[in-house]
C-alpha positions as a printed NumPy array, in Angstrom:
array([[ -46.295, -195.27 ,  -36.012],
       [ -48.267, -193.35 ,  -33.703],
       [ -51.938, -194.006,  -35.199],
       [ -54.411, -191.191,  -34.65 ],
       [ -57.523, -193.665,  -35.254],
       [ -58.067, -196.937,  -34.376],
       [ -61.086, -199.533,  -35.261],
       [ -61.826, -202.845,  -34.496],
       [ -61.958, -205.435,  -37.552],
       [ -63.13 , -209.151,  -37.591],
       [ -62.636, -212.256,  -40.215],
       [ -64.339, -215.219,  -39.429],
       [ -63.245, -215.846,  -35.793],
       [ -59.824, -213.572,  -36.212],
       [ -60.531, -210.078,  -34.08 ],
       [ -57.877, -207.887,  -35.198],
       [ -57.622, -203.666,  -35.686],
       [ -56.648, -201.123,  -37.844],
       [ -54.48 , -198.528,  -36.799],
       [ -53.777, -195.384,  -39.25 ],
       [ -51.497, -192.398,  -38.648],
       [ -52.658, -188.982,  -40.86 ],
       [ -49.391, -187.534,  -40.389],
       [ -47.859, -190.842,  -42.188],
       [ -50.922, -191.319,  -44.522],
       [ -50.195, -194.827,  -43.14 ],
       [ -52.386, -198.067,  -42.156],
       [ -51.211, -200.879,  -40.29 ],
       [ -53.435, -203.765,  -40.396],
       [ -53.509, -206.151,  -37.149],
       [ -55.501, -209.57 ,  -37.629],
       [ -53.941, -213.342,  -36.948],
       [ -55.213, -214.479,  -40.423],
       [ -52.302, -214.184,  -43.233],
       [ -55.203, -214.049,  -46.335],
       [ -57.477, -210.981,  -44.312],
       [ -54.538, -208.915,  -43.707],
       [ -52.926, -208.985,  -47.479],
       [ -56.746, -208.483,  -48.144],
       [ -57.687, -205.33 ,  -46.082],
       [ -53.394, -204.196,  -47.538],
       [ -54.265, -204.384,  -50.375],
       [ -57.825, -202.732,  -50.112],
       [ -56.08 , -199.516,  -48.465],
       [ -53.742, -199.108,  -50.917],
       [ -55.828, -198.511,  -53.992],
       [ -58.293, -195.643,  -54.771],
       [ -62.017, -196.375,  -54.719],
       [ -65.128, -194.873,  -56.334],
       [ -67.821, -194.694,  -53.276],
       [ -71.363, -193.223,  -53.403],
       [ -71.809, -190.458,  -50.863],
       [ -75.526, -189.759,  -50.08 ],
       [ -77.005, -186.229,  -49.433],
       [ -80.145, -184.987,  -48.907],
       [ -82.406, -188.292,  -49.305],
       [ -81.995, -192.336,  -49.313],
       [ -81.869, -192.223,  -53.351],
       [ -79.128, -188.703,  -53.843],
       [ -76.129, -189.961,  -54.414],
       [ -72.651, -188.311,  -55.642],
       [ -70.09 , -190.955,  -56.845],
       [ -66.713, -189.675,  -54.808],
       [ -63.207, -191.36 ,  -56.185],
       [ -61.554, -192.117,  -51.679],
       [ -58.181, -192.874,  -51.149],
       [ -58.318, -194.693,  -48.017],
       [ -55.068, -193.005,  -46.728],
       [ -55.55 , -189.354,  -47.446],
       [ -57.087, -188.434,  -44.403],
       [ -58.765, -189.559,  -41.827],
       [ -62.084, -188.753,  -43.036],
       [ -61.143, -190.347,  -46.209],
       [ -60.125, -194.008,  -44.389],
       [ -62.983, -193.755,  -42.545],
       [ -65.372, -193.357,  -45.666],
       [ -63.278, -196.195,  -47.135],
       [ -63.23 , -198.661,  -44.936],
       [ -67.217, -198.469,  -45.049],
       [ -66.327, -201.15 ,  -48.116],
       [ -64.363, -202.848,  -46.872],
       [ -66.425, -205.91 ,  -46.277],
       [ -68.019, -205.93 ,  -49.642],
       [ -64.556, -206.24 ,  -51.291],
       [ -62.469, -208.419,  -48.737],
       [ -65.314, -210.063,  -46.23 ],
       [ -63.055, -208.208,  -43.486],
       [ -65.688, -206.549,  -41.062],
       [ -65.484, -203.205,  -39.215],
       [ -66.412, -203.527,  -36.079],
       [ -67.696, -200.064,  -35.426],
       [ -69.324, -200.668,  -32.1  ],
       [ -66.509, -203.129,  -31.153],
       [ -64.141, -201.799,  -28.248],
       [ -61.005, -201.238,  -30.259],
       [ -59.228, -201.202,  -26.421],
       [ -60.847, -204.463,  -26.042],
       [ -59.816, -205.62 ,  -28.741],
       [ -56.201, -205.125,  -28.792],
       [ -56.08 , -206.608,  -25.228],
       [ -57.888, -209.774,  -26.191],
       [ -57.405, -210.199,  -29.907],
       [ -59.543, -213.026,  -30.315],
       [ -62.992, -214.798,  -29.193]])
């Protein structure tokens, strides 16, 4: 799998990454801890309704992602992530970094 995007992910004190390939509409999830990677699997593999804002802090559309569609769409879906599995994003988190020193 050649992923086109890449983002850090932490559990606890597991680092780990995702890696997803849009021509696959593919994940592969990359953490040392057995119960956050059947977690965040899992999470990717089902459809979820998410509410995209608009114009103000108060407009929002209720949007039915599949986390593997696109890349836009896994992006917009992993912003959940947490809330359903405790699995962080690290956004600002070196993903490089990461892979090269997959723990703290």
């Amino acid at each position: 799998m050649t992923p086109t995007y890449s983002v850090a992910i932490s559990f606890g004190k597991d680092l780990g990454w995702l890696d997803y390939d849009a021509a696959a509409k593919a994940a592969e999830v990359h953490i040392a801890n057995d119960t956050a990677k059947e977690s965040v699997e899992s999470f990717l593999q089902k459809k979820h309704t998410i509410g995209v804002p608009h114009e103000s802090l108060t407009d929002f559309t209720p949007v039915e992602v599949d986390p593997l569609a696109d890349e836009r769409s896994f992006e917009l879906g992993i912003t959940r992530l947490w809330e359903e599995t405790g699995v962080s994003v690290d956004w600002s988190r070196p993903v490089d970094y990461v892979k090269a020193h997959p723990h703290y």
